[in-house]
Backbone as JSON, one array per atom type, in Angstrom:
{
  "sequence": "XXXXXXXXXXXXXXXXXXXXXXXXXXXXXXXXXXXXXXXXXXXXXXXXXXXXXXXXXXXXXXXXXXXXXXXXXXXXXXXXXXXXXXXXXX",
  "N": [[-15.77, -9.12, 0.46], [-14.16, -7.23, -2.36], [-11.31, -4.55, -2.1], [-10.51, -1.34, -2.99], [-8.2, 0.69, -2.66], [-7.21, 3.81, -2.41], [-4.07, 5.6, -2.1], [-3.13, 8.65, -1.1], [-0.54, 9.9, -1.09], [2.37, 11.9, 0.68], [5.63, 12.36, 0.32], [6.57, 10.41, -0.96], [9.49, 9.31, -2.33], [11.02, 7.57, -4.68], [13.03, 6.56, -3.69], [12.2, 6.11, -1.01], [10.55, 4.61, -1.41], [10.97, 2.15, -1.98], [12.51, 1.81, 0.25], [10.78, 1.48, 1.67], [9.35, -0.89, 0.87], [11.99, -2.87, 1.2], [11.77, -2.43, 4.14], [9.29, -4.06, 4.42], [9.86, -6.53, 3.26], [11.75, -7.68, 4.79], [9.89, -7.46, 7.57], [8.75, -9.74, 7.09], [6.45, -9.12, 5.7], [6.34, -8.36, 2.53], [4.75, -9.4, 0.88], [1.94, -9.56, 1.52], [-0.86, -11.28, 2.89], [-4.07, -11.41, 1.18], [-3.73, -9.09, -0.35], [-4.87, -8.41, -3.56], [-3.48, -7.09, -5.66], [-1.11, -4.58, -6.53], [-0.17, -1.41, -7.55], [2.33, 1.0, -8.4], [2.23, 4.29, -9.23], [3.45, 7.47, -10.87], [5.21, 10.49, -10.49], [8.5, 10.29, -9.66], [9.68, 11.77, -7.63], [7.36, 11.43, -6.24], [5.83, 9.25, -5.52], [2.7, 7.52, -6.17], [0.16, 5.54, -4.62], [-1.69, 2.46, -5.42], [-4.42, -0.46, -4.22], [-5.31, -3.64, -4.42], [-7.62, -5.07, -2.65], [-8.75, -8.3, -0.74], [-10.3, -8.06, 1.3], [-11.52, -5.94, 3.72], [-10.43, -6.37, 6.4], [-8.28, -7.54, 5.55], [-6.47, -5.91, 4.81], [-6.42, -4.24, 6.67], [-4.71, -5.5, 8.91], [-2.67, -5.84, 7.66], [-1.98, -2.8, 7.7], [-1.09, -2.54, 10.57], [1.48, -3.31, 10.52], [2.34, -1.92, 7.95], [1.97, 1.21, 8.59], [3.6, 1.49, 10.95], [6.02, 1.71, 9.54], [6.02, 3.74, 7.71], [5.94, 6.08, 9.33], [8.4, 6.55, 10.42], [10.0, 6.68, 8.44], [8.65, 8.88, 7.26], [6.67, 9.71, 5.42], [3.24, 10.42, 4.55], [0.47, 9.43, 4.89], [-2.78, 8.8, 3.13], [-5.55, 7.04, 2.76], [-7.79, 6.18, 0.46], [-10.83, 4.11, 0.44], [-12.89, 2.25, -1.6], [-15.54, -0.07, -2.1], [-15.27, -2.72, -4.36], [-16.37, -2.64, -7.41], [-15.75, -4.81, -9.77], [-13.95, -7.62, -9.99], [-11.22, -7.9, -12.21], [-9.15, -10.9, -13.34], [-5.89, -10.19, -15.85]],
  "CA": [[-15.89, -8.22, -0.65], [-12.59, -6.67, -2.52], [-11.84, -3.23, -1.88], [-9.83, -0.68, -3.87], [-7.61, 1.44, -1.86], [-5.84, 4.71, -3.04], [-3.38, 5.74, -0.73], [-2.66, 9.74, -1.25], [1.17, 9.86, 0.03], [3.39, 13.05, 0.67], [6.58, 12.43, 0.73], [7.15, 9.01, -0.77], [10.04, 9.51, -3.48], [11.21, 6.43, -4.88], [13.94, 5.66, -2.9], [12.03, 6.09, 0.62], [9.06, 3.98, -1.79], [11.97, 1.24, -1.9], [12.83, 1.38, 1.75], [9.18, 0.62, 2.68], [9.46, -2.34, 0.66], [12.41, -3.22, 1.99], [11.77, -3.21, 5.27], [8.22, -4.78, 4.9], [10.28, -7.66, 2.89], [12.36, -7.73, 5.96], [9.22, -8.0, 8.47], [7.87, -10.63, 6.29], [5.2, -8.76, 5.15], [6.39, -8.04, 1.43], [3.6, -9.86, -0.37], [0.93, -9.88, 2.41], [-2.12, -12.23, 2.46], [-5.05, -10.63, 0.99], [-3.72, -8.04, -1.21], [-4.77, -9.07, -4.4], [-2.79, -6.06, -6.54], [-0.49, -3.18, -5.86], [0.2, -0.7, -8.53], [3.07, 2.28, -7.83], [2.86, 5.21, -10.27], [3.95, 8.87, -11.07], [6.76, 10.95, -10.44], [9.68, 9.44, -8.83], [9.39, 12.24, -6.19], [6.24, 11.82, -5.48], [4.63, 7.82, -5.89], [1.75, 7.25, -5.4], [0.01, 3.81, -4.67], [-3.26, 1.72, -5.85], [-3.83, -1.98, -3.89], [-6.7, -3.98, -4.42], [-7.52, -6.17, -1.42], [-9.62, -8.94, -0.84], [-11.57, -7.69, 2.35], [-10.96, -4.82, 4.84], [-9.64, -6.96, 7.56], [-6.48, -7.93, 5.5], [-6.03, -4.29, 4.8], [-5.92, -3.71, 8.28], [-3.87, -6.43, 9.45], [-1.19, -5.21, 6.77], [-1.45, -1.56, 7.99], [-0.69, -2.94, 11.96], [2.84, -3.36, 9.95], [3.35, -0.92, 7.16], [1.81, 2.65, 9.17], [4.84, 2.75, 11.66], [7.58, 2.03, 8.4], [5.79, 5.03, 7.12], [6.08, 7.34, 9.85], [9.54, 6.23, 10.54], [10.36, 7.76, 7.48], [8.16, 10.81, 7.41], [5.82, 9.23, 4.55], [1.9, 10.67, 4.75], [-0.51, 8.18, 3.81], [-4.55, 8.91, 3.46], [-6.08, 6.16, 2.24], [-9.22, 6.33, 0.4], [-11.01, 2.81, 0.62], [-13.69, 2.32, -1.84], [-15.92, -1.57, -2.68], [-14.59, -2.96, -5.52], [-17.7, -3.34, -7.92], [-15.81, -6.36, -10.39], [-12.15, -7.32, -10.34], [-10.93, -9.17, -13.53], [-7.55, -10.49, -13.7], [-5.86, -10.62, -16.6]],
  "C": [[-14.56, -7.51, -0.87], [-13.09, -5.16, -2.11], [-10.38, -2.5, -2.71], [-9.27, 0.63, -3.01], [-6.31, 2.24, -2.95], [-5.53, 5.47, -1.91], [-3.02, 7.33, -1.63], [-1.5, 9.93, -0.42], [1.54, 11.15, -0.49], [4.76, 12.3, 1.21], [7.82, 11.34, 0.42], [7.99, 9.09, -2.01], [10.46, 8.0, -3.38], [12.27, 5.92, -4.08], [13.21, 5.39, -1.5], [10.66, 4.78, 0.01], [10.27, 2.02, -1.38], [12.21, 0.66, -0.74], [11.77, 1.01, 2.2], [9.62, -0.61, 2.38], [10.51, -3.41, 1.22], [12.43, -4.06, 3.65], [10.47, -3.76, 5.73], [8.66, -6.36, 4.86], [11.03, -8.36, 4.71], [11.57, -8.09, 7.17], [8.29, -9.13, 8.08], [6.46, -10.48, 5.47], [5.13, -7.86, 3.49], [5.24, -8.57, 0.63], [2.64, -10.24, 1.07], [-0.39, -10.43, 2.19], [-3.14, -11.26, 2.62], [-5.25, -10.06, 0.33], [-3.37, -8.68, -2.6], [-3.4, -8.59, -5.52], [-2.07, -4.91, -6.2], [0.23, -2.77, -7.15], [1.14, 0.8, -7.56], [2.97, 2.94, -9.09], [3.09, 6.64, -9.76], [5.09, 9.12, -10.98], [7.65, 10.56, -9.45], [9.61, 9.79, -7.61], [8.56, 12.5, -5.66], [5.2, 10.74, -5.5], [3.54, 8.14, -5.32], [0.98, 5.74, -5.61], [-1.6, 3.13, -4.76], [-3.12, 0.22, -5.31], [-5.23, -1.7, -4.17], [-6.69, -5.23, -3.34], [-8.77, -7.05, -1.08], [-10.69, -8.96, 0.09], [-10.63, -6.33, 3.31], [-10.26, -4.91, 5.91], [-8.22, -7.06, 7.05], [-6.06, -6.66, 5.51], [-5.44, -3.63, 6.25], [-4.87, -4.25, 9.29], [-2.4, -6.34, 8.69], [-0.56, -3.77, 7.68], [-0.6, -1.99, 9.48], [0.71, -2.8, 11.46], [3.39, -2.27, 9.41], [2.82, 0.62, 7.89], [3.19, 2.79, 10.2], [6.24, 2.79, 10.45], [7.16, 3.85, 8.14], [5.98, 6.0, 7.85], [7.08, 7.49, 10.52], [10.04, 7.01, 9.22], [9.56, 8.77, 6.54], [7.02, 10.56, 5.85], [3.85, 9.71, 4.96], [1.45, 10.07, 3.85], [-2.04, 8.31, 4.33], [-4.92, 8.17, 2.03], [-8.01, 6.51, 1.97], [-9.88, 4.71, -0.2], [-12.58, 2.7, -0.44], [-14.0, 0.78, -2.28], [-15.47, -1.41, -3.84], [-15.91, -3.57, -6.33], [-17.22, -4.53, -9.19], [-13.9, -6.04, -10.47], [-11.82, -8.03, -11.45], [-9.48, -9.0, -13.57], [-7.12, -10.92, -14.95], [-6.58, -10.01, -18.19]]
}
């Protein structure tokens, strides 16, 4: 079952939003299996992030990776995980 994850971040201005990506690209885990969608919006100094993922396990098998980038650079992330009742792409 998908699931719809909004991540409430402190701290993530666009450049430190950059360096995640970076160094997930870097642990190979820039486009990670599972995650169907990842949306970044708002204010530069203050993203915040929307994924849609195709079960809870990949979700979790991502975080094993991206939770220590984040607390390597001082990023607070509370994820709120809710079923995804229809995804349509497109």
């Amino acid at each position: 079952m998908a699931i719809v994850v909004q991540f409430e971040l402190s701290g993530a201005s666009s450049d430190k939003y950059e360096e995640v990506h970076r160094r997930l690209d870097a642990a190979g885990a820039g486009k990670p299996a599972g995650r169907l969608y990842h949306v970044s919006f708002g204010a530069a100094d203050n993203l915040q992030v929307i994924d849609v993922w195709d079960s809870p396990q990949s979700l979790e098998a991502f975080g094993r990776t991206l939770e220590p980038i984040l607390r390597e650079l001082g990023i607070a992330a509370v994820p709120r995980v809710e079923p995804a009742y229809r995804v349509i792409a497109g």
